[in-house]
C-alpha positions as CSV (number, residue, x, y, z in Angstrom):
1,X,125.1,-91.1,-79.6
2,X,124.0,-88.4,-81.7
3,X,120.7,-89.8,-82.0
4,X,120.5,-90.3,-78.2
5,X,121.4,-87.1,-77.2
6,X,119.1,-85.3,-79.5
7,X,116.0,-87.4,-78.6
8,X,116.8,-86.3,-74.8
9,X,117.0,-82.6,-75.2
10,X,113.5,-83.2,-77.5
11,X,111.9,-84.7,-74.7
12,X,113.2,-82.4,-71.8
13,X,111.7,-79.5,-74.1
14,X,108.5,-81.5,-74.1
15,X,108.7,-82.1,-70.6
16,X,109.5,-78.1,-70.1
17,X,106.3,-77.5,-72.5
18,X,104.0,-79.3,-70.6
19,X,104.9,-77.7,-67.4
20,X,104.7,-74.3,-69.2
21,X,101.0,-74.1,-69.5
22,X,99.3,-72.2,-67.5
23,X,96.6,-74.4,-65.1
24,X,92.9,-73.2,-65.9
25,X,91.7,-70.8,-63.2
26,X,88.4,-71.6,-61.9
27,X,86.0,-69.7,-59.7
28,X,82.4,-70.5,-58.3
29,X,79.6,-67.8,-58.2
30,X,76.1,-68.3,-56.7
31,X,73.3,-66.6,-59.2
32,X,70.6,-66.6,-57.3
33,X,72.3,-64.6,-54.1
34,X,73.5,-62.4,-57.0
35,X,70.1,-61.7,-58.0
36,X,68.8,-62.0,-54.3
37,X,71.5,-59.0,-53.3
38,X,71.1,-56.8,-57.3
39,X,69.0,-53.7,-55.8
40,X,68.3,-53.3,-59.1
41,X,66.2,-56.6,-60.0
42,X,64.5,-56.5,-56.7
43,X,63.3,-53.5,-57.5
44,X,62.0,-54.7,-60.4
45,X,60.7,-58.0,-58.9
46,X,58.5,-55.9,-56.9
47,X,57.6,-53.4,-59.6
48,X,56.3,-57.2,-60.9
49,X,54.4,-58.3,-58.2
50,X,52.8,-54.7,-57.8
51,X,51.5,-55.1,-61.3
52,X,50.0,-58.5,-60.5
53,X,48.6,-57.3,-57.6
54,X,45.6,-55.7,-58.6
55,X,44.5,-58.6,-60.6
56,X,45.4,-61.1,-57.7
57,X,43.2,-58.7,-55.6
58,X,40.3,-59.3,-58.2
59,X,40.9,-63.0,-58.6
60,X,40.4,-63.4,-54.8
61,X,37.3,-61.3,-54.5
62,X,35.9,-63.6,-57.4
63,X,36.8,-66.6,-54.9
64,X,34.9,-65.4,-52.4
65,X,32.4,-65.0,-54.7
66,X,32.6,-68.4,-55.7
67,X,32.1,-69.8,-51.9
68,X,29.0,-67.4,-51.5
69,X,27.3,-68.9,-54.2
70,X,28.0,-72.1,-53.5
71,X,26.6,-71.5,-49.8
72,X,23.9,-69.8,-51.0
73,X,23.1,-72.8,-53.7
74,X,23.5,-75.5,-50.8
75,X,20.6,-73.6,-49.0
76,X,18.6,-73.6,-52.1
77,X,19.1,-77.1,-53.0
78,X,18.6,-78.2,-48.9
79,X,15.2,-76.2,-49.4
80,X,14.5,-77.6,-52.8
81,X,14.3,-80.8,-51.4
82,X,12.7,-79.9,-47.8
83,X,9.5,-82.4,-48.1
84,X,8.1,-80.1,-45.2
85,X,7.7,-77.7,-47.9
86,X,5.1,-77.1,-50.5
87,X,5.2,-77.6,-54.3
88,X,5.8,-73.8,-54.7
89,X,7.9,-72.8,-52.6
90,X,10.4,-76.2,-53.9
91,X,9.9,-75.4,-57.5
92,X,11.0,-71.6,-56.5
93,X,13.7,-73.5,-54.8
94,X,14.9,-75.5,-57.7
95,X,14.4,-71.9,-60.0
96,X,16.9,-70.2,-57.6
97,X,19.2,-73.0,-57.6
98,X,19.2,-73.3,-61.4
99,X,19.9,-69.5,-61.4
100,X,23.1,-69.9,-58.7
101,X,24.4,-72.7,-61.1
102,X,24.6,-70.6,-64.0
103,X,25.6,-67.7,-62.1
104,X,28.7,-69.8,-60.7
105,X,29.9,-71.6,-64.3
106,X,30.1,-67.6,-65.2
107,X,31.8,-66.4,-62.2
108,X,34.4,-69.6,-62.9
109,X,34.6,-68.6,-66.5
110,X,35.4,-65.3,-65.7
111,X,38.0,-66.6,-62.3
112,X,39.8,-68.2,-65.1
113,X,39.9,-65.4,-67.5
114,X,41.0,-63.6,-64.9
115,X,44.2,-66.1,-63.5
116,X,45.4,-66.0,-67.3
117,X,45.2,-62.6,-67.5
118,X,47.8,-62.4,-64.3
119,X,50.1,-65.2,-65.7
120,X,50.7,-63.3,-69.0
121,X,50.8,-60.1,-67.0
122,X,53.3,-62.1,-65.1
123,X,55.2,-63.1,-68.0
124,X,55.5,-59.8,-70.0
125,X,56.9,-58.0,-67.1
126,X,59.8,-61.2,-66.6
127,X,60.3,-60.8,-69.7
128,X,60.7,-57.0,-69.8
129,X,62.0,-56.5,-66.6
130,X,63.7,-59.0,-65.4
131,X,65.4,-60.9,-68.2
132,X,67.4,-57.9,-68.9
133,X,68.9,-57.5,-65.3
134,X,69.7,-61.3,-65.4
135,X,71.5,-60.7,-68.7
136,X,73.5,-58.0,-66.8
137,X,74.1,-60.2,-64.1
138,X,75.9,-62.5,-66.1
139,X,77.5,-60.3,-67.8
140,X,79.1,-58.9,-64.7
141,X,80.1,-62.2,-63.8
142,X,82.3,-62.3,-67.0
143,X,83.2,-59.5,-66.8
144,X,85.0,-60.2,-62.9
145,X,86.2,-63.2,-64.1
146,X,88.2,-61.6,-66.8
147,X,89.4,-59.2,-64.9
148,X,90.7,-61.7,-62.7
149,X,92.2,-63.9,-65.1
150,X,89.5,-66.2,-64.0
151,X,88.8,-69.0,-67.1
152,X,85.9,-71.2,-65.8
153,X,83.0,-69.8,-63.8
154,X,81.1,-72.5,-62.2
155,X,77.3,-71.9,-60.9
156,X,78.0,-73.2,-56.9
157,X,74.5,-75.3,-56.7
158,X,76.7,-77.7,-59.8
159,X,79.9,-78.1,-57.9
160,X,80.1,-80.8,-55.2
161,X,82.9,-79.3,-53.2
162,X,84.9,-75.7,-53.8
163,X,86.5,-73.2,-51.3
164,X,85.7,-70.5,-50.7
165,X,88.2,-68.9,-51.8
166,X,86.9,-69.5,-55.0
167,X,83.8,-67.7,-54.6
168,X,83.2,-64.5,-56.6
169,X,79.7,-63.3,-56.1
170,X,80.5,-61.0,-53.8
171,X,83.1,-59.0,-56.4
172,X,79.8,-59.3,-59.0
173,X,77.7,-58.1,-56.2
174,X,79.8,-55.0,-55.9
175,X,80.2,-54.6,-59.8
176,X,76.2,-54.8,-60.4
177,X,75.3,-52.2,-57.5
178,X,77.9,-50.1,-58.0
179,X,77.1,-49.6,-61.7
180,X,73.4,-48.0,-60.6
């Protein structure tokens, strides 16, 4: 009886344990309308984009370039092969349009110096600029989430369903703009 009675109080205090524990709190925040509503990393997006710019400018100049000669080279090689024409005037034909194709593999070369150029100088400023305000981002979101006992944040575009209730971006909003 002994026996009996001890191995039910053992397993009502089990039972009591398991109720004990507190249920994981979990919240959903959406990064990229975090980022989207940071004044911060806008303004550095478009401190970005306004250092690309100048070399985007360039790059489309060079692709008009590009077109003209190719228009230009058309002409020469219609003219080059004009049998109207006489032997001069379509060898100096065929000259101009051996000068245009050299002149266009150069201006290519260069079009695709140039697009490389704007990629890295895309790249360095992501990388100096932005990946530090998306480190503070997240960091905000922690730090919301322990201050509201939170102990799983989930990105919302990963979660089929969650209410809204459990949305916190606007609290990280608040935290990232108000920290500037």
């Amino acid at each position: 009886m002994k026996k009996i009675t001890l191995l039910f109080l053992a397993s009502i205090l089990g039972v009591a344990g398991l109720f004990a524990q507190k249920a994981p709190v979990v919240a959903t925040v959406n990064l990229q309308r975090i980022l989207q509503d940071y004044s911060a990393f806008q303004a550095a997006v478009a401190k970005v984009k306004s250092s690309v710019a100048p070399v985007e400018e360039e790059i489309k100049k060079m692709q008009e370039d590009i077109q003209a000669i190719v228009l230009v080279g058309r002409e020469a090689e219609a003219k080059s092969q004009n049998p109207a024409l006489g032997e001069d005037a379509r060898a100096e034909a065929q000259a101009e349009v051996a000068k245009l194709q050299a002149k266009l593999s150069a201006t290519q070369a260069e079009l695709s110096q140039f697009r490389q150029q704007a990629q890295q100088l895309a790249q360095q400023g992501q990388q100096e600029q932005l990946a530090p305000l998306q480190q503070k981002a997240l960091d905000a979101v922690k730090q919301v989430a322990q201050d509201k006992g939170i102990d799983l944040v989930m990105p919302i575009n990963t979660v089929v369903y969650a209410s809204d209730a459990l949305e916190i971006s606007d609290a990280v909003i608040g935290v990232l703009n108000a920290a500037e």
